[in-house]
Phi, psi and omega in degrees: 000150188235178157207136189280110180247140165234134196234152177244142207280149170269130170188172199313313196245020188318144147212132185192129266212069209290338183283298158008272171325311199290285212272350191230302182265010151269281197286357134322311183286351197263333166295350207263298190288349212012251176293337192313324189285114191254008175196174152188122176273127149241110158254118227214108151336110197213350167194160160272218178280015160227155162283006166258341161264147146341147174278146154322319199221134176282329175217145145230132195221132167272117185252131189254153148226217212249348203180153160317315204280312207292319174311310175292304192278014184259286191292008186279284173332328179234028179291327197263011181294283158346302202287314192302343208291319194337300184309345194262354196217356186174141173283001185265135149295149167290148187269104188270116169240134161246113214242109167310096184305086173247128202249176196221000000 
């Protein structure tokens, strides 16, 4: 299993609009992805190693599938659907890591 993370960097003049996110452009995706998509995570940024510091990343959301391959054909068709969207939720691009799931 892999999961795909996407994080969006935190910073002074950083904006994003976390109901949006929440409430509009996930579940696009999950609609979009149907089965392939075999999870989905949000994580919203709230301290660093201390609690006076900023989170590295204001959101990150981990998406799992089954395989590399099973993403790029889920998620190849509506990238650039996904990608317009951005402007509706944030002034940041996201960072995309794809990652070898291992749970113990």
């Amino acid at each position: 299993m892999i999961k795909v993370s996407v994080m969006y960097p935190n910073g002074k003049d950083v904006q994003f609009d976390t109901e949006y996110y929440k409430n509009k452009h996930l579940p696009m995706i999950v609609n979009a992805l149907g089965d392939a998509l075999k999870g989905l995570e949000l994580d919203l940024g709230v301290a660093s190693r201390g609690l006076e510091e900023s989170a590295p990343y204001v959101a990150i959301a981990h998406l799992k599938f089954d395989s590399i391959t099973s993403f790029q054909e889920s998620f190849g068709p509506h990238g650039e659907t996904f990608a317009a969207d951005v402007k509706n939720y944030s002034n940041v691009q996201g960072v995309l890591q794809i990652s070898e799931l291992i749970t113990f």
